[in-house]
N, C-alpha and C positions, 0 to 999 in steps of 0.2 A: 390806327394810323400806320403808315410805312415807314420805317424809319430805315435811313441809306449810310449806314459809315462808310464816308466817303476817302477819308483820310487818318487811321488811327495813330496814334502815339504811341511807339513802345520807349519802356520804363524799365525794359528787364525783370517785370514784375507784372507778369499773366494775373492774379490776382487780383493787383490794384488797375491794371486796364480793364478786365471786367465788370469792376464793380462802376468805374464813370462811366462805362458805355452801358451795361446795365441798367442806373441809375435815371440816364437820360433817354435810355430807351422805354422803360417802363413809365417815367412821367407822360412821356409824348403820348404813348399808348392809351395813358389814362384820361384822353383828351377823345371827349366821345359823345357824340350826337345821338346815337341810336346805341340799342344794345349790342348792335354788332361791330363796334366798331365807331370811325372817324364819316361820316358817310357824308358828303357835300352836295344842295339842293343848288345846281347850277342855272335854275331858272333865270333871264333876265327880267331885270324888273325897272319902271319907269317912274319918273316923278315931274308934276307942271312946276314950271317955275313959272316967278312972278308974271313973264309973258304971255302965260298959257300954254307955252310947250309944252314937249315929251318930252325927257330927256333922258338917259340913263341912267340910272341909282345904285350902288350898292346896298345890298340889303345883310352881309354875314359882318360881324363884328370880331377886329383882328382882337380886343380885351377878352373875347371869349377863348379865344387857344392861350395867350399868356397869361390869364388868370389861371387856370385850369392847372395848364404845363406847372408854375412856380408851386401850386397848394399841393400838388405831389411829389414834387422834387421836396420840398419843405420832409415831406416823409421817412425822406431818405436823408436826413440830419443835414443837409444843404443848409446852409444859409443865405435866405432869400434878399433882396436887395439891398446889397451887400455896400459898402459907401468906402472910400480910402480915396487919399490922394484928389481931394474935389469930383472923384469921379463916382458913380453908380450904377451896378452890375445887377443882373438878374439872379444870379446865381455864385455863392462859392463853396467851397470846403478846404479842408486842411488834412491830408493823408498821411499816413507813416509808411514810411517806406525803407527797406535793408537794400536796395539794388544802389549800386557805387554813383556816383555825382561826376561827370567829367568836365577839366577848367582844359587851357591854352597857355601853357606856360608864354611870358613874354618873349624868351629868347626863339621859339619856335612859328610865332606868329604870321610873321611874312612867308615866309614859306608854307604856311596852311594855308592861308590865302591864295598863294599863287598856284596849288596846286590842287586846292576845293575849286574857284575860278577854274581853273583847266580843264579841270572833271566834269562841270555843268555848262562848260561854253559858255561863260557869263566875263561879264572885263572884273579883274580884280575888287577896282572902286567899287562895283556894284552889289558886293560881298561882304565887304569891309564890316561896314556899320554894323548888320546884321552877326556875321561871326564875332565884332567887339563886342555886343550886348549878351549873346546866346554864349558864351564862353569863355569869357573875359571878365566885366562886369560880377558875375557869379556863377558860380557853377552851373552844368547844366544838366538834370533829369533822363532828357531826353535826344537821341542824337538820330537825325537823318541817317538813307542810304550813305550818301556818302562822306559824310562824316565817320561811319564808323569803316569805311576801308581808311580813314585818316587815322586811325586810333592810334595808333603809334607816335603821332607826334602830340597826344594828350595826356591829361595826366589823369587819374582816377581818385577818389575817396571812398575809400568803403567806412558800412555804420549804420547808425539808425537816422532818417533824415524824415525832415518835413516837406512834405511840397504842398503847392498853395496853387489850385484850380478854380483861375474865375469861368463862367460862365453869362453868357450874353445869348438870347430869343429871338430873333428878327422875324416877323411872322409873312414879313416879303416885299416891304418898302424901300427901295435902289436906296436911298440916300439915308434912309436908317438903317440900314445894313453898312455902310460906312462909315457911321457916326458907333456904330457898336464895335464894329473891328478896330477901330480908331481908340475906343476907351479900354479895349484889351490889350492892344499894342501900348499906350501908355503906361497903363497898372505894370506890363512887363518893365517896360525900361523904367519905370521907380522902381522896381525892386520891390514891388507888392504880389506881385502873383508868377507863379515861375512857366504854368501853362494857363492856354483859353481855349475854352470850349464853345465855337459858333455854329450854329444853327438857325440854318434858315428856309423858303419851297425850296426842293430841287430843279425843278423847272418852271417856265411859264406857261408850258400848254396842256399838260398835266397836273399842276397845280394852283398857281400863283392867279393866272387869268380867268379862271374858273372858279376860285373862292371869291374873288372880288374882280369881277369883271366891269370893264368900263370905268377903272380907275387907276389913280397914280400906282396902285400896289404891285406893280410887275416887277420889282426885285426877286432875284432868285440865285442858285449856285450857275446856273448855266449865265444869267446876264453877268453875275461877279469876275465869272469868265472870262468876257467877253472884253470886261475891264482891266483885265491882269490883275485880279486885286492884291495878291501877293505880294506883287511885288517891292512894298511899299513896307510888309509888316517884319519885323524883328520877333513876334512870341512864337513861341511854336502852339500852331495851332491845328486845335480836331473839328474838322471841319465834317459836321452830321448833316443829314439833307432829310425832310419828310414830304409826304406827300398824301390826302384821301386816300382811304382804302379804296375805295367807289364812288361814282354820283348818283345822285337818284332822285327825279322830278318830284316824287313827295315826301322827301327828307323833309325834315325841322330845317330853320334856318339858326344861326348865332346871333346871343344875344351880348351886349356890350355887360350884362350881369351875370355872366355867366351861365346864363341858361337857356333853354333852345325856344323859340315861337313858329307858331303856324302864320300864315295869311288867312286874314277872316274875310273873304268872297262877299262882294255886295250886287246889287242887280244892277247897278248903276253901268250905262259903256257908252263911252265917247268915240269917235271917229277922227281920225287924224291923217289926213293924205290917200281916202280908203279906204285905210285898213282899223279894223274893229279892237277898243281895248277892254278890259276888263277891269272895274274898279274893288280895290283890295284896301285893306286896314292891315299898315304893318307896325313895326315896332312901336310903341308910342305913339300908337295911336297916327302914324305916319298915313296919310291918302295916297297909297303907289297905283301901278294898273300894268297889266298882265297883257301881250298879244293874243287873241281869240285867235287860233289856226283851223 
């Protein structure tokens, strides 16, 4: 699998950014169809409904990448769906870390605002919230570009600290990818987890529309995009992107059990507008059918 860090976290601790992008990158990696790899069987595939149509089907199952992803991340002493706060995360851990914690003294406040505001072009208000929670509320781990030309008007702690990384999988559903950044942004603002780690396709036409073509699953980093999704969130977040290493018309497909199936070819073919289909046995015994070209 391709894994894209797309946005990392520094912590002033090479180390401890290592070992989560490590972490996360070796799980993904260990998310594998064939033995070379993530390899994606992009064939389309058709199913009748009650009418006797054709219609489109999905045949790759999104439970086969987040099963997979969490039983290796679990390897790497993660703790797998993890619960706080009525909420439910994919992933967390707990780090030790020596690098310093930076807070916002209150007397210095408005003037960081008006001058982080300045720096990114953004209206004050729209800053606010986010620098009250990210440095205010509790110290903070980690600090953007330009937070750290603000560093003078911070204040520092050094020592030995804990931070608290949830992690959330979106395997490329628009609106479950909102509802995941959604329960990282909250666990921040309780004061459950100080970072989040999302991950989701990096695109639609490389990815997303290609594992599961002809379905709602077109969520990706490029539609989050599209949406500003930032702009909404207070956590600081590491935002990782993957993608198939390759496609390949006789890959395995995914199974919802975590494991790979063929299509079992029958002699059976219907005609539909023309053009000739091919009847197949898929998952469960599913009745799909193939275009004969």
């Amino acid at each position: 699998m391709q894994v894209i860090n797309r946005s990392p976290l520094k912590f002033g601790n090479p180390g401890l950014e290592e070992k989560i992008f490590a972490d996360v990158r070796n799980a993904l990696q260990d998310v594998r169809t064939t033995e070379d790899g993530f390899v994606v069987n992009d064939t389309k595939w058709f199913w009748k409904n009650p009418k006797g149509q054709l219609t489109p089907t999905v045949v790759n199952e999104a439970k086969f990448l987040s099963g997979r992803f969490q039983r290796a991340l679990r390897e790497f002493d993660w703790e797998i769906e993890f619960s706080a706060s009525d909420q439910r995360i994919d992933g967390y851990i707990q780090l030790q870390t020596e690098t310093p914690r930076y807070s916002l003294p209150d007397e210095n406040y408005l003037q960081f605002i008006s001058e982080y505001a300045h720096l990114v072009r953004k209206h004050p208000g729209a800053v606010a919230t986010t620098i009250y929670h990210s440095l205010c509320v509790r110290p903070s781990f980690s600090l953007d570009a330009t937070m750290f030309d603000l560093q003078g008007l911070l204040a520092s702690e050094e020592g030995v600290h804990t931070i608290r990384v949830g992690l959330e999988f979106e395997t490329g559903n628009i609106a479950s990818s909102f509802r995941a950044l959604d329960k990282l942004n909250n666990l921040f603002l309780k004061n459950q987890i100080d970072v989040g780690v999302f991950i989701t396709s990096e695109d639609k036409q490389t990815c997303a529309t290609r594992i599961w073509p002809q379905s709602n699953r077109n969520g990706s980093f490029e539609e989050l995009e599209n949406r500003q999704f930032r702009d909404n969130l207070a956590v600081p977040l590491w935002e990782i992107g993957f993608r198939p290493d390759r496609f390949d018309s006789t890959a395995p497909y995914l199974s919802s059990t975590g494991d790979v199936y063929l299509m079992q070819a029958q002699s059976d073919t219907i005609e539909v507008s023309g053009e000739i289909f091919k009847k197949h046995i898929g998952n469960d015994g599913k009745e799909i059918f193939c275009k004969l070209y």
